[in-house]
C-alpha positions in Angstrom: 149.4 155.7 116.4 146.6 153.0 115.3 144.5 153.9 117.9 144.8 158.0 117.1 144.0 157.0 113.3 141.2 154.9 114.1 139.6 157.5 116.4 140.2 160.0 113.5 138.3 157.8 111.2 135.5 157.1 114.0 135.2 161.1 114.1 135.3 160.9 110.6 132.4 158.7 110.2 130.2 159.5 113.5 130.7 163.2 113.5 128.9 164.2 110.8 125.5 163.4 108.7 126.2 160.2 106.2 126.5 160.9 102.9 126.5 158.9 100.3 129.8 158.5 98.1 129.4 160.8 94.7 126.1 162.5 96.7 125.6 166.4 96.8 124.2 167.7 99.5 120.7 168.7 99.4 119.3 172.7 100.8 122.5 174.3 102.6 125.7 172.8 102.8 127.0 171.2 105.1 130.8 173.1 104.3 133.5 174.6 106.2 135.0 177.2 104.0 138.7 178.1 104.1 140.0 181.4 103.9 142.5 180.0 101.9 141.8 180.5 98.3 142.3 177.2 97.0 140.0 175.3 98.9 137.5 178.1 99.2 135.0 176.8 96.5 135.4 172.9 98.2 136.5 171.9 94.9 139.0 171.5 92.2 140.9 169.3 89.8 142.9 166.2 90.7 146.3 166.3 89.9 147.8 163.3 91.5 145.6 160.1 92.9 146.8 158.1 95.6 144.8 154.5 96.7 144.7 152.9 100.0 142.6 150.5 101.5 139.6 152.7 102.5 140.7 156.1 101.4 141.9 158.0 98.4 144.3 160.3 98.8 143.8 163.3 96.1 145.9 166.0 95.2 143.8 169.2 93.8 144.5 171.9 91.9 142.4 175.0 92.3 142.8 178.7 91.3 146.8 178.4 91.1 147.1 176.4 94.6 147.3 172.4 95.2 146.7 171.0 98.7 145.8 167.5 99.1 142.2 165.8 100.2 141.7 162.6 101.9 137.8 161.0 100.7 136.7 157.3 101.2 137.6 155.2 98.2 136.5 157.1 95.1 137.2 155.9 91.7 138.9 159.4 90.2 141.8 160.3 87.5 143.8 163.4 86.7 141.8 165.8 85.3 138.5 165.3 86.7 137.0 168.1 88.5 136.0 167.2 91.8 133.2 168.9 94.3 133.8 167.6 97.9 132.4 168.0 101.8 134.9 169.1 104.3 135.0 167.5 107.5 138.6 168.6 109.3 141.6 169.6 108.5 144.8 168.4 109.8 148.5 169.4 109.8 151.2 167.9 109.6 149.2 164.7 108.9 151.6 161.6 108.8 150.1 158.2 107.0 151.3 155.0 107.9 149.9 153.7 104.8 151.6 155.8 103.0 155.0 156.6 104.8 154.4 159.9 104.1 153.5 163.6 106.0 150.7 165.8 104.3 152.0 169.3 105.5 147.8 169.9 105.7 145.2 167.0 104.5 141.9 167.8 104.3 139.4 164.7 105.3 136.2 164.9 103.4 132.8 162.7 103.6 131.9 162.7 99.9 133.0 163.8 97.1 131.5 164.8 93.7 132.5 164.3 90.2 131.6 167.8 88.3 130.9 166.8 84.7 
């Protein structure tokens, strides 16, 4: 189980252009959008935070939906309204860290604070 969640934070890393943390993208997007309607604007407002060594675990709220998002360590609190970068989505995600299973967790490579 290490090995699978280091090669999903190797994929994480190496698949896509870096980005730096709190950094917009500049010209197109480099998005996947959902058809689900609560991730389909790649942003929200966090409802629950969740800190682990390298990652922040953050639960969104977004036109009447929540889902949870999984960004490098972001400094965030409930109620800020967050922009992010999608990079996959997983089901049935279990953390370790966290003795926990995300029924979907979205892994993102930056994240924006939206004043």
């Amino acid at each position: 189980m290490k090995i699978y969640f280091l090669l999903i934070t190797l994929l994480m890393f190496c698949s896509f252009n870096v980005m730096a943390l709190h950094h917009e993208p500049q010209g197109e997007e480099n998005t996947q959008l959902s058809n689900d309607n609560s991730s389909a604007k790649n942003e929200g407002v966090v409802v629950d935070v969740i800190d682990t060594t390298g990652y922040t675990y953050m639960e969104l709220e977004n036109a009447g939906g929540r889902f949870w998002i999984a960004a490098p360590t972001t400094q965030v609190k409930k109620g800020d309204r967050i922009r992010y970068v999608k990079n996959m989505t997983m089901s049935n995600f279990t953390s370790k860290t966290l003795n926990r299973t995300f029924t979907t967790l979205i892994f993102v490579t930056s994240t924006e604070i939206k004043k």
